[in-house]
N, C-alpha and C positions, 0 to 999 in steps of 0.2 A: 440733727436734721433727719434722720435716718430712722431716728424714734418718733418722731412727729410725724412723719408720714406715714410708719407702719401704722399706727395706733390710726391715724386717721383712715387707712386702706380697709382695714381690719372692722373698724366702725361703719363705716358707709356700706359694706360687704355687708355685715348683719341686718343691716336696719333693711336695703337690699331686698336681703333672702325672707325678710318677716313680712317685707312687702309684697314679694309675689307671695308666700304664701297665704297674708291675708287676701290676696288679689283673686287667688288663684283654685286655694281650699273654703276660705272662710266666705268668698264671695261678698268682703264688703270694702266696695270699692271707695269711697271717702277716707278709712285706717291706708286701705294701701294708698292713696296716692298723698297722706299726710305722710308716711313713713317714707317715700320717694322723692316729696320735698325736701325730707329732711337731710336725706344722703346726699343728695344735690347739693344742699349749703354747705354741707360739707365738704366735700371735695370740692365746688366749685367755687366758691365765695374769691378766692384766691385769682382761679382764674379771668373770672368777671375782674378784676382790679388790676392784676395786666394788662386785658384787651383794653379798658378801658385809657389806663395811660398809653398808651402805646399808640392809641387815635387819640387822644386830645394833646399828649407832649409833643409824640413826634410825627402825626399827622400819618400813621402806617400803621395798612391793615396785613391784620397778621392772621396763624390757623384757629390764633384762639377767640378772635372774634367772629367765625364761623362756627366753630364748640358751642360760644355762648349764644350765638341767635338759633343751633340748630337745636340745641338743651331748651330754652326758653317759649321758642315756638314749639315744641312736641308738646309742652306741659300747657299750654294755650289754649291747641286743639285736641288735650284729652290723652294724648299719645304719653303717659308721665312714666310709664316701663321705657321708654323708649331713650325722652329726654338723659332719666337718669344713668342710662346705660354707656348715654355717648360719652358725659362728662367724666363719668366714673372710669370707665377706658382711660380715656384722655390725661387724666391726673396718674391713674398707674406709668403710662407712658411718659410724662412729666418724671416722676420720682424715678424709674429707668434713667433717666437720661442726666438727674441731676447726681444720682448716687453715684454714674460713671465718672462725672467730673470730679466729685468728692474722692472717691477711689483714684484717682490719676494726681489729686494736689497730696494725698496721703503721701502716694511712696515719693513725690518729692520732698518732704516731710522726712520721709525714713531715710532716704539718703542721703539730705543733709545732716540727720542725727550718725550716721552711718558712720562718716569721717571723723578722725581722728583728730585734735587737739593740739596733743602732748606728744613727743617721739623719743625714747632714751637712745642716746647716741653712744656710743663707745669711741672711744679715743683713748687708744693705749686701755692700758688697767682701770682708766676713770670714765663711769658713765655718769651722763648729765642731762636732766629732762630738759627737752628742748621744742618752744613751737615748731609745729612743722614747717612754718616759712622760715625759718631762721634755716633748716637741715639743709647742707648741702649735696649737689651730686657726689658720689664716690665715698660719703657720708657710713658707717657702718651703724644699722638701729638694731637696739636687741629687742625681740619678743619671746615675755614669758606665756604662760600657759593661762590665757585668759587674756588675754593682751590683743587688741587689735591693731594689726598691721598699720602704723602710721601711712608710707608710704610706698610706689612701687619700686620695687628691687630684685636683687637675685640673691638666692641663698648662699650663704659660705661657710656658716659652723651651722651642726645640727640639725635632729629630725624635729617632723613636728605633721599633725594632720591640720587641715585647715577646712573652714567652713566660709563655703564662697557662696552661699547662696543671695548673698545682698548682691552680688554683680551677677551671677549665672540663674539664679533661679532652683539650684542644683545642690539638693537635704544631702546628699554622700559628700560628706569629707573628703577633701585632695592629702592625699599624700606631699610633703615637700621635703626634699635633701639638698645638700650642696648642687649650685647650678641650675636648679630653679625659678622660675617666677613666680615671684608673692605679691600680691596684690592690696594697694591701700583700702582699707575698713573690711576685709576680710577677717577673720575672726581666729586667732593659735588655739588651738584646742587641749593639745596634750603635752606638745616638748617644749624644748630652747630651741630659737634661732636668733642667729645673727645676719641679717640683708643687707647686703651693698645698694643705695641707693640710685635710683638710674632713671627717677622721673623725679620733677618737680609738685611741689601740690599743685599747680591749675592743669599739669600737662598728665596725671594719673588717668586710669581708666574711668577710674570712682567718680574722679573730676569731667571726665568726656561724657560718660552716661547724664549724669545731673545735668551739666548745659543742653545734651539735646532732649530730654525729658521736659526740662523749663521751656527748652522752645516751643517743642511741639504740645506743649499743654495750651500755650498760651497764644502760638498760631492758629489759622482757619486753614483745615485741607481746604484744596479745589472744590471741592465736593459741598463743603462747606458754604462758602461764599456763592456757589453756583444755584444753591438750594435757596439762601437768602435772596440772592440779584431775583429768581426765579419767584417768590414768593411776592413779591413786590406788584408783581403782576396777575400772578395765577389769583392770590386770594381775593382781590377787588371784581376780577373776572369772572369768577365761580360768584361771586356776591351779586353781582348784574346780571347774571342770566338766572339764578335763582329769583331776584325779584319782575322778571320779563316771563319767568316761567308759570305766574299767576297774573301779572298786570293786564299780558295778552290774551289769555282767555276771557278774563274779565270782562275786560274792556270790549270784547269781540261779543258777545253773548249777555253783559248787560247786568250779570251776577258774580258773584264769590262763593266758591265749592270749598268744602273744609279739603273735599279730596287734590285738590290745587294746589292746598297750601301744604300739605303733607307731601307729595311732590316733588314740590320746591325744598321743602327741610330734607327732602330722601338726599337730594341734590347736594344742599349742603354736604 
């Protein structure tokens, strides 16, 4: 996803900069406003096919059906630096916003990869790999040096440094000794320990994080829903007074000014 946009950003940007240049240095304005089309199908092709479902499936106008009449009408009346400047925006802002979401399902991703499996249990002299659902509280798990912490516990034999950055965020290594907290899918780095277990896997920290990670990926803030209920209206609204913001002169005076209608797309 993330390569498909750059290359497309990257693309439309060149063709772009050779358009005002030809616009600009070479003065010949048929090359620029063919090269202006062209970044526009690019980055906007996409967009046109949202708005477009978006008023024919679900009968709702959205910001991109204001993009796409403000982009379409500039290149109408001549204005094609303009059009393609708005879509071209618009699509960076698009891929902002999609890349956020891809980054937030990622370290849901990393988290779940994060946890642990398999748990070696100790029991007297004999260790034996064990699902983590199976591990009981008061359970003793050994970890070696390379070994990710099954589950939460407290230390009882052994040093060891530990790398918590999948729960803290935090590249320095924790020190851990007897009477410690070690943490599920945290990471043994250099010694032996042995943890007393003292949380279950759904009730770990590794386990708290991830559930409210899923939720809140998957819920709307306030802010959210408030911007949507709100769009619902603004965008139809801004779309009527933009077309009243040429109708009425029109119709008042008997003519159509391109300056009218440039205006009305300022508006948009």
């Amino acid at each position: 996803m993330k390569a498909e946009f750059t290359k497309k950003i990257f693309l439309s940007g060149f063709l772009l900069s050779m358009a005002v240049f030809s616009q600009r240095i070479l003065m010949n304005a048929k090359l620029s406003y063919l090269l202006y089309a062209i970044a526009t199908i690019i980055t906007g092709y996409r967009l046109v096919l949202e708005a477009g479902k978006e008023l024919v499936y679900e009968q709702r106008f959205d910001v991109e059906l204001l993009v796409v009449i403000a982009g379409m009408g500039a290149f109408l009346i001549g204005e094609a630096e303009e059009g393609a400047a708005v879509v071209f925006l618009f699509y960076i802002a698009n891929f902002l916003e999609e890349y956020a979401t891809y980054k937030a399902r990622k370290s849901i991703r990393d988290l779940m990869e994060t946890s642990p499996e398999k748990a070696v249990v100790k029991k007297g002299d004999i260790e034996a790999i064990l699902p983590v659902e199976e591990v009981e509280l008061g359970d003793i798990v050994v970890c070696r040096p390379g070994d990710k912490i099954p589950l939460d516990g407290i230390v009882t034999e052994g040093r060891s440094t530990v790398n918590e950055a999948p729960l803290t965020g935090e590249s320095i290594p924790v020190e851990k000794k007897p009477g410690d907290m070690a943490y599920a899918g945290t990471l043994n780095l250099d010694g032996y320990l042995e943890i007393k277990v003292t949380k279950k896997k759904q009730d770990t920290v590794l386990a708290r994080v991830l559930e409210l990670v899923e939720h809140y990926s998957k819920s709307k803030s306030r802010y959210e829903r408030f911007t949507e209920k709100f769009s619902m209206y603004y965008t139809p609204t801004v779309l009527a007074l933009s077309i009243l913001s040429i109708a009425v002169p029109a119709l008042r005076y008997g003519t159509l000014q391109t300056s009218w209608i440039y205006r009305s797309l300022s508006f948009l």
